[in-house]
N, C-alpha and C positions, 0 to 999 in steps of 0.2 A: 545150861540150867543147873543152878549150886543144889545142893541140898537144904539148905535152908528155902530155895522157892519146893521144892517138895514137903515140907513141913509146912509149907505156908497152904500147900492144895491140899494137905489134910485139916487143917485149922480150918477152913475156909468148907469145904466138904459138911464137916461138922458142926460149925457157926448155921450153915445154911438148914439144918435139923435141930437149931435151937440149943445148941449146945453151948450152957454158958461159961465152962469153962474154958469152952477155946476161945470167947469172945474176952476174958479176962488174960489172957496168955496173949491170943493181938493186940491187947490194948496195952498190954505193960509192956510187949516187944518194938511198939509204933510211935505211942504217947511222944516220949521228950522230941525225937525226930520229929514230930507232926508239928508240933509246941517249938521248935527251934526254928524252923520253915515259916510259919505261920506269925510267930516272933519277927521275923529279920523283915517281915515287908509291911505288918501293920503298926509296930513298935511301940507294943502297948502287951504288958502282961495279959491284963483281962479279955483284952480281945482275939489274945494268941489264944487262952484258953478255951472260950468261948466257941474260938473255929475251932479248935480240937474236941470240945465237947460234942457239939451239931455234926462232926463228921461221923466219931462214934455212936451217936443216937440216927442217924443215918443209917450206917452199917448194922445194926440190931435190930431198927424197923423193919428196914428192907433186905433180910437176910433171905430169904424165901425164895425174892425173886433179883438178886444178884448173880450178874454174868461178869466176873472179870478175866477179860481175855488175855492179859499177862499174866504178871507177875500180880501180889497183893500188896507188894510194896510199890509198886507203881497206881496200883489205883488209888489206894489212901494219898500218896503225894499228891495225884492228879486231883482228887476230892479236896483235900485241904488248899490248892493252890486254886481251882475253883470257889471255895467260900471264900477265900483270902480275895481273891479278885471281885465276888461278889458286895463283900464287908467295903472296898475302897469305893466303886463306882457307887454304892449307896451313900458310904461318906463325899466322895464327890456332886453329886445330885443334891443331899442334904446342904452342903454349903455352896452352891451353886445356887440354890433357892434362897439363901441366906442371906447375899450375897445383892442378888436381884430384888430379893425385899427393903436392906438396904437403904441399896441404891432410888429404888421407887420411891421409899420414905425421904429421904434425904432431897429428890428430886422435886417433893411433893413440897417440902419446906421452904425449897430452895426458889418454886415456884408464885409462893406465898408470899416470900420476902419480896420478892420481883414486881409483883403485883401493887403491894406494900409500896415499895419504895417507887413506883410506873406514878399511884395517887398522888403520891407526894412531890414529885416531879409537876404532875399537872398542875396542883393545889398551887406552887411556888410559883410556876409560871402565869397562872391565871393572876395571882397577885400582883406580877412584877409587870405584866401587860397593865394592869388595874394604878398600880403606880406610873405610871407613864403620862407625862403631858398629853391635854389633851389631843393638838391637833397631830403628837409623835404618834399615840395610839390610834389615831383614825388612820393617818399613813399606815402604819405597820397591819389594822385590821387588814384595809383594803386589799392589799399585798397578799397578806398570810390566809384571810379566812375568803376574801371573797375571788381571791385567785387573780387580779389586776395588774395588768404591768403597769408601770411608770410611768408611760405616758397615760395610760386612762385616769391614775390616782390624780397625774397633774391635772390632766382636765377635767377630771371630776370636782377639784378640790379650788381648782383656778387659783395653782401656783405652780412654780417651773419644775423641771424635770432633777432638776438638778436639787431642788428643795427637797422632792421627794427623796430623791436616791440620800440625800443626807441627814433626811429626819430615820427613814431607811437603815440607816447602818448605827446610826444613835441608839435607836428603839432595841434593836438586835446585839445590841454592845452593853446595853444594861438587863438586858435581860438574863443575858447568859452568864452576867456577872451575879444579879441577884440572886438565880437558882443556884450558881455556884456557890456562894457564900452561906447562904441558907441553906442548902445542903449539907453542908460542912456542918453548920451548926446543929440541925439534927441528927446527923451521925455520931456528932459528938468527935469529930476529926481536928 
C-alpha cells in the first residue's frame, strides 16, 4: 500500500464528512483517467464525459454511506467501467429494438406487397381461365375446381381420355403463359 492509497483514505475519510475540497482534489486527481477509460470503450467524447460526470455525482450523493474496501482508485475504475458497460448494453437494447421495429416494418410491407401481388396473380388467372375455349375451360374446370380425374371429365364430357389429358395441358400451357406475360407487364419488367 503506496502512499498515495493513504492520501486517498484521507480524501475519502473526509469526502464521507462532506468535505468539498477533498471531493475537488479527487476529481482533478481521477477525471482524465476516468475520461480516457470511459473514452477508449464508448468512443464518443460526450459519452466519455457523461460516464465521468454520473460517476462523480455518484460519489458526492452517496458519500455518507460509501464503503470502498480497496483502494479509491480501484472503485472509481470499477464505477466508471460499470456505467461504461451499463451506457453499451442500453445502446445495444436501444438498437436491438431498432432494429426489430425495422424489420417488423419492412416485414409488414413486405407482407402487403405479397398480398398485392397473391390478387393479382388470382385477377390474371381468373382472366386467362376466362379466355379459354370453351370446351378447354370446362376440361380444365373439372380437373382444377371440381377435383376429377380424366377419366370422370371423359365421361362426364363423352370424349376420350386422351381429349381430355390434351385439352388438359393446352388449358395449363396458356395459362401459365398468360399470367406470365401479364405479369411482366404489370411489374413493368
Amino acid at each position: 500500500m503506496g502512499s498515495g492509497d493513504n492520501g486517498d483514505k484521507v480524501l475519502l475519510q473526509k469526502l464521507k464528512r462532506g468535505d468539498e475540497t477533498s471531493f475537488r482534489t479527487i476529481y482533478l486527481k481521477y477525471h482524465k483517467r476516468l475520461f480516457r477509460l470511459a473514452f477508449k470503450y464508448l468512443r464518443s467524447k460526450s459519452l466519455a464525459e457523461d460516464a465521468v460526470h454520473e460517476v462523480f455525482v455518484s460519489l458526492w450523493n452517496d458519500r455518507k454511506k460509501l464503503r470502498v474496501s480497496g483502494s479509491l482508485r480501484g472503485f472509481l475504475f470499477t464505477a466508471i467501467k460499470n456505467h461504461v458497460l451499463n451506457v453499451i448494453d442500453k445502446d445495444k437494447r436501444r438498437l436491438k429494438k431498432h432494429i426489430n421495429h425495422s424489420y417488423e416494418k419492412k416485414a409488414s410491407r413486405l407482407e402487403a406487397a405479397n398480398v398485392i401481388e397473391l390478387s393479382e396473380y388470382r385477377g390474371l388467372y381468373q382472366s386467362a381461365v376466362e379466355h379459354l375455349p370453351e370446351k378447354r375451360r370446362q376440361v380444365f374446370e373439372l380437373r382444377t375446381e371440381e377435383g376429377l380425374t380424366n377419366r370422370e371429365v371423359a365421361a362426364y364430357m363423352e370424349i376420350s381420355v386422351h381429349t381430355v389429358k390434351s385439352q388438359y395441358y393446352k388449358a395449363s400451357t396458356f395459362i401459365k403463359e398468360y399470367v406470365r406475360r401479364n405479369m411482366n407487364r404489370e411489374t413493368g419488367s
